[in-house]
C-alpha distance (Angstrom), angle and dihedral (degrees) to the residues before:
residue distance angle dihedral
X1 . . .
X2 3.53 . .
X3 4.03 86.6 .
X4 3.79 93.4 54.4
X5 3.86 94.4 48.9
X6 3.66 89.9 54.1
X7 3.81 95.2 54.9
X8 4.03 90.7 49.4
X9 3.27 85.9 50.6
X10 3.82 97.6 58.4
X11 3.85 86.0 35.1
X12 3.65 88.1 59.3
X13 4.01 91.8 48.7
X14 3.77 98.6 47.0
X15 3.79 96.3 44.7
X16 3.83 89.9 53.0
X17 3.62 90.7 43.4
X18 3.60 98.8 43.8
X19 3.87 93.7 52.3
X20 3.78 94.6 40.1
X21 3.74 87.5 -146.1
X22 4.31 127.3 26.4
X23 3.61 126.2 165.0
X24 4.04 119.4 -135.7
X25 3.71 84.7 -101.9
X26 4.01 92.8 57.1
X27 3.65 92.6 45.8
X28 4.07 92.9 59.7
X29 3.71 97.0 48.6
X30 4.08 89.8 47.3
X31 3.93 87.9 44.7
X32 3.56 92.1 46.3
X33 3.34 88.8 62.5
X34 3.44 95.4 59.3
X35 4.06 133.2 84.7
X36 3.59 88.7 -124.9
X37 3.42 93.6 67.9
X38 4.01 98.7 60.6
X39 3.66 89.3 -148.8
X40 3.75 94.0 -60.7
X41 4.03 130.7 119.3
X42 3.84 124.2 -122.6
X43 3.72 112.2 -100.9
X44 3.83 115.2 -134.4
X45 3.54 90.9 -127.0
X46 4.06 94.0 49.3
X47 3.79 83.2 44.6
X48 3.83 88.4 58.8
X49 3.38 93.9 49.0
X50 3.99 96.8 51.6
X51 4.25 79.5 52.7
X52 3.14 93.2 60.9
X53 4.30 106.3 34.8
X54 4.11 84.1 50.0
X55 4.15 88.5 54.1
X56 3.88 85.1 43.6
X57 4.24 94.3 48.1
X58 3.74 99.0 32.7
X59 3.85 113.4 17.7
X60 4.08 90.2 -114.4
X61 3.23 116.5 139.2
X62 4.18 121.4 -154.8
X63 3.66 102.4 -153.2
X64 4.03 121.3 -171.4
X65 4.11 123.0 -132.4
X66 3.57 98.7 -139.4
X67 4.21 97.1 174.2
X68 4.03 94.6 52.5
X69 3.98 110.2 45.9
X70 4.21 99.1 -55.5
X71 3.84 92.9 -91.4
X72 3.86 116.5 161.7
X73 3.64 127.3 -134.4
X74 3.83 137.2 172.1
X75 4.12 107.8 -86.8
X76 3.70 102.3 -152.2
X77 4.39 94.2 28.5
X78 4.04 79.4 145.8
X79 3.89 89.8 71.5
X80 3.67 97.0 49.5
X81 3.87 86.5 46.6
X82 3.73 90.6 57.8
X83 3.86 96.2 67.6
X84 3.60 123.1 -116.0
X85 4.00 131.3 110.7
X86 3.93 95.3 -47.2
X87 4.30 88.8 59.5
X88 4.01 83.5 32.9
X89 4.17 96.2 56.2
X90 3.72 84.2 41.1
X91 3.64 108.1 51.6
X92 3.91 88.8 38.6
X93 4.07 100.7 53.5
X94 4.01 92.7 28.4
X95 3.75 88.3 62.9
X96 4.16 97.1 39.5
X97 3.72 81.2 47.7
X98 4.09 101.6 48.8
X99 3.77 82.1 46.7
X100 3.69 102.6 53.4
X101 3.76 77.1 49.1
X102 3.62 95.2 57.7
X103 3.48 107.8 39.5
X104 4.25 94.6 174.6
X105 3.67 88.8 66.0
X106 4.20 89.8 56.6
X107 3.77 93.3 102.2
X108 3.56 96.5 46.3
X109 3.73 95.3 55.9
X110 4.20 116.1 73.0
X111 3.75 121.7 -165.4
X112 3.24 128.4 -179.8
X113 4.31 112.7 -106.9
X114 4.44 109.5 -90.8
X115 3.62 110.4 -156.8
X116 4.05 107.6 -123.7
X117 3.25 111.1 -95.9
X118 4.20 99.6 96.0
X119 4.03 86.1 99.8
X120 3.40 85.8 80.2
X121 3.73 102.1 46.6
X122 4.07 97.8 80.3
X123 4.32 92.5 54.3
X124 3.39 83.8 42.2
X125 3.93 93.1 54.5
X126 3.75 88.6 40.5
X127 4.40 93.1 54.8
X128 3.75 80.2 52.6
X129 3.68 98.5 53.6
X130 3.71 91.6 39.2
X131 3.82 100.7 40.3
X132 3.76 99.2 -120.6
X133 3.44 128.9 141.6
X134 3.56 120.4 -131.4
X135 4.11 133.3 -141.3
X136 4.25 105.4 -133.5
X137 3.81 126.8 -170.0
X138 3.65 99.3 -148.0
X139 3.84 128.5 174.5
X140 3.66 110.0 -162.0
X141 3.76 120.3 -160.3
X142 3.20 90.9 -108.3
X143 3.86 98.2 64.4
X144 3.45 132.5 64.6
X145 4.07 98.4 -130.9
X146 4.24 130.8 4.5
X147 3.69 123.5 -83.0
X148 3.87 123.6 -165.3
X149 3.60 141.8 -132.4
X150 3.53 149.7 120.5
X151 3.85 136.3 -55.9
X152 3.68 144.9 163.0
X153 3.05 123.8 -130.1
X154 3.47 123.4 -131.4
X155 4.29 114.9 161.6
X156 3.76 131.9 -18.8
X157 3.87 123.5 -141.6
X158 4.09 131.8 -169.8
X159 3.44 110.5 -138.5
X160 3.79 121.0 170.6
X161 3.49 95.0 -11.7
X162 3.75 94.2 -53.0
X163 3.51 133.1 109.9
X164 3.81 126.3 -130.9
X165 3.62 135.5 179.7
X166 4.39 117.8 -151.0
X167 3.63 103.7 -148.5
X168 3.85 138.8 158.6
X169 3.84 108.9 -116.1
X170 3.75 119.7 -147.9
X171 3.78 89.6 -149.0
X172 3.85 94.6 60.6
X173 3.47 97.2 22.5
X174 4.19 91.1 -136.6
X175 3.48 135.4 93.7
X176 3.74 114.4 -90.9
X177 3.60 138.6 -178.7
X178 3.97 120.3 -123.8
X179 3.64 132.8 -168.2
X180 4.20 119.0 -138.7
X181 3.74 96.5 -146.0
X182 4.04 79.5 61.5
X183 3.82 98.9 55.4
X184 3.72 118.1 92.2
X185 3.40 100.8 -175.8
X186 3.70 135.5 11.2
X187 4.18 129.3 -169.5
X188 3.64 132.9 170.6
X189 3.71 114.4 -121.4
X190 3.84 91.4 -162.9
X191 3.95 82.1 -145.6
X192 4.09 102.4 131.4
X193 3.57 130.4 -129.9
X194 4.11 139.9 -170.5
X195 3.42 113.7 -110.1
X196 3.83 101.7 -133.2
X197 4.27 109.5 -110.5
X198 4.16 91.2 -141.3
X199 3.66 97.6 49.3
X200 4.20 107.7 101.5
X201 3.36 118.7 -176.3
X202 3.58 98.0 -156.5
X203 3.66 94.1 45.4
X204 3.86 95.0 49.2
X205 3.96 95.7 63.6
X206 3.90 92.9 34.0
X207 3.67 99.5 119.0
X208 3.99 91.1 21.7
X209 3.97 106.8 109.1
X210 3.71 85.8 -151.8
X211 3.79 139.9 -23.2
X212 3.65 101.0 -32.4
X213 3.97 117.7 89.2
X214 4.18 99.3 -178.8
X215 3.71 99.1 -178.0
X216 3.82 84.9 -163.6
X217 3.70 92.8 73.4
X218 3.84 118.2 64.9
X219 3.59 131.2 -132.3
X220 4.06 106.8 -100.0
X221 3.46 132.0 -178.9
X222 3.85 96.1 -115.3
X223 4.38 118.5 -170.3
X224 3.95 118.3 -154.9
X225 3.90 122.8 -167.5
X226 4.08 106.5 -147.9
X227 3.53 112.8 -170.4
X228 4.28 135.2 -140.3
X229 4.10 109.2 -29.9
X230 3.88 92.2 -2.1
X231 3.47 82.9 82.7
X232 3.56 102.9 61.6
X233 3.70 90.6 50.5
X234 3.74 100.3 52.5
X235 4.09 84.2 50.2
X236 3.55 92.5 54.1
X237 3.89 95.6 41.6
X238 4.14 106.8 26.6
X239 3.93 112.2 -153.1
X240 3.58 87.9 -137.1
X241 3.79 142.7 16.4
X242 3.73 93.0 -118.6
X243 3.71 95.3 58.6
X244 3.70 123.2 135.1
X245 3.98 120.5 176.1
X246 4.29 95.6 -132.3
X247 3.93 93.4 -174.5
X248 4.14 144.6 17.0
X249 3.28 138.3 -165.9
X250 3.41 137.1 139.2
X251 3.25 113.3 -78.2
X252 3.74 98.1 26.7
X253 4.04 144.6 11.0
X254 3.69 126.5 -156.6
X255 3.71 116.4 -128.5
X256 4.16 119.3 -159.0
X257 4.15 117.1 -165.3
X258 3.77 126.9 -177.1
X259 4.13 98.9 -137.6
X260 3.99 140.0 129.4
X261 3.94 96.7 -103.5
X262 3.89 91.8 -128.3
X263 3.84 125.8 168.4
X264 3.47 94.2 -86.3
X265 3.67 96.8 54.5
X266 3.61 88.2 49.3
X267 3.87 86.5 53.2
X268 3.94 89.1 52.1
X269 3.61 89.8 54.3
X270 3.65 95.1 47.6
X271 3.49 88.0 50.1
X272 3.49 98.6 74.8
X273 3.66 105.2 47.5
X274 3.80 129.1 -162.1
X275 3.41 92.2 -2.0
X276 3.74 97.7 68.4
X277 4.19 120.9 52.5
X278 3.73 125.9 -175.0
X279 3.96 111.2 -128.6
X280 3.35 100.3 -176.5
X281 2.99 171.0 30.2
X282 3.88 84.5 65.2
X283 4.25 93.3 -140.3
X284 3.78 82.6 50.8
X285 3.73 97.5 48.7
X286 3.60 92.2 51.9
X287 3.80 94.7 56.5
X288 3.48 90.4 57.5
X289 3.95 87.1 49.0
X290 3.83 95.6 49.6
X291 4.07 83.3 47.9
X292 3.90 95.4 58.1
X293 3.65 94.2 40.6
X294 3.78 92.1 62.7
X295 3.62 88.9 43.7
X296 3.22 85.6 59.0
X297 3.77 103.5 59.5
X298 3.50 79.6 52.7
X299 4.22 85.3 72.4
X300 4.03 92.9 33.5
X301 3.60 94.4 96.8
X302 4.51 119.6 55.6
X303 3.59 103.3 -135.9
X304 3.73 120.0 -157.3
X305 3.52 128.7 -93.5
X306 3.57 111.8 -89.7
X307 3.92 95.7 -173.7
């Protein structure tokens, strides 16, 4: 239920967006025209009430043109323009949406594979709107079978094509970061709690390069030399918000970031191979050294052909 909701939600959004201006009338025959609709017409007062749950769930606001033929159109379309998780939410569940719709265009449209998990993203959007906390069955990786208890949820974030949900548990008393495709079961307590007026969501991951926030590693100002076409990519895709590109020539550039150098940093690094080289700071650098080098040994030995 909550699932369907969610989707006529976005529906809602993108139609209004889309047309820039739609009257009630307009909406109906486009909706009709849907599978979401089962046939049936949008009743003004249901209408209403998706106006009013999308302003709730995603700060849009559905405003009405009384003085030029009551059409509707989206108040502040200049901050989904800008980017962020408004024009993110959109594009994502307006295109999974459009194809559901149009199921002959299925094998012409390649995603990459989402772990499960994303049934539990629209109760989990709802607990935040409504200030509930929620009771999770989640199985870490580090256990061998789930365990359940309570948590409030304060943000979620995609990262990597997985879903997580940054919550203060009850059981640790801390804030901790959980992964949907880890949950087993999810139910809404319908006990309320206060969201806390200091925690910031944007601020918390700011020097995070993804989902972990280890409070045991500092932020440092970390330099990376990426060599021939690596640079062009890393310009047109920036590993992190902070980055600044410090030097260029031609064959390489220096790139500096402000960022805890957590594991999955490292990883990112890694990930590139030759073509990237950490330049300081030194303690960093030789991580990354003492990394390859037991990759490495990994390659020492020529194993037999197994084909």
């Amino acid at each position: 239920m909550a699932k369907s909701l969610f989707n006529k939600y976005i529906w809602l959004v993108d139609t209004i967006y889309r047309t820039k201006k739609i009257t009630f009338e307009e909406i109906n025959e486009r909706w009709l025209c849907t599978t979401l609709s089962d046939g049936e017409e949008i009743s003004l007062r249901t209408f209403h009430n998706h106006r009013k749950a999308i302003e709730e769930m995603f700060d849009i606001n559905i405003e009405c043109n009384k003085k030029a033929g009551y059409y509707y159109y989206i108040e502040n379309i200049d901050d989904i323009e800008k980017g962020g998780v408004r024009s993110w939410l959109l594009n994502t569940f307006a295109v999974n949406n459009l194809i559901n719709e149009s199921h002959h265009l299925k094998q012409k449209i390649l995603f990459e594979n989402i772990p499960s998990g994303q049934q539990y993203l629209a109760p989990i959007i709802e607990a935040m709107r409504d200030n509930h906390t929620i009771e999770i069955s989640y199985q870490s990786y580090l256990r061998d079978k789930p365990h359940s208890f309570n948590i409030n949820p304060y943000c979620v974030k995609v990262f990597r094509q997985r879903w997580y949900v940054i919550a203060h548990c009850s059981l640790y008393d801390a804030i901790r970061t959980y992964a949907l495709d880890r949950i087993h079961d999810l139910q809404d307590t319908d006990l309320k709690y206060t969201y806390p007026t200091d925690f910031d969501s944007q601020h918390y991951f700011n020097f995070s390069f993804g989902i972990i926030r280890d409070e045991k590693y500092s932020v440092e100002k970390i330099q990376v030399k990426a060599y021939g076409n690596k640079c062009k990519y890393i310009r047109a895709l920036a590993l992190h918000s902070s980055q600044k590109e410090i030097e260029s020539m031609p064959e390489y550039s220096i790139f500096e970031y402000f960022v805890r150098p957590t594991y999955d940093f490292q990883q990112e690094l890694l990930s590139h191979g030759d073509e990237i080289e950490v330049i300081s700071p030194t303690w960093f650098r030789i991580q990354i050294q003492e990394v390859i080098k037991r990759m490495c040994k990994h390659y020492d030995t020529i194993l037999p052909s197994r084909i």
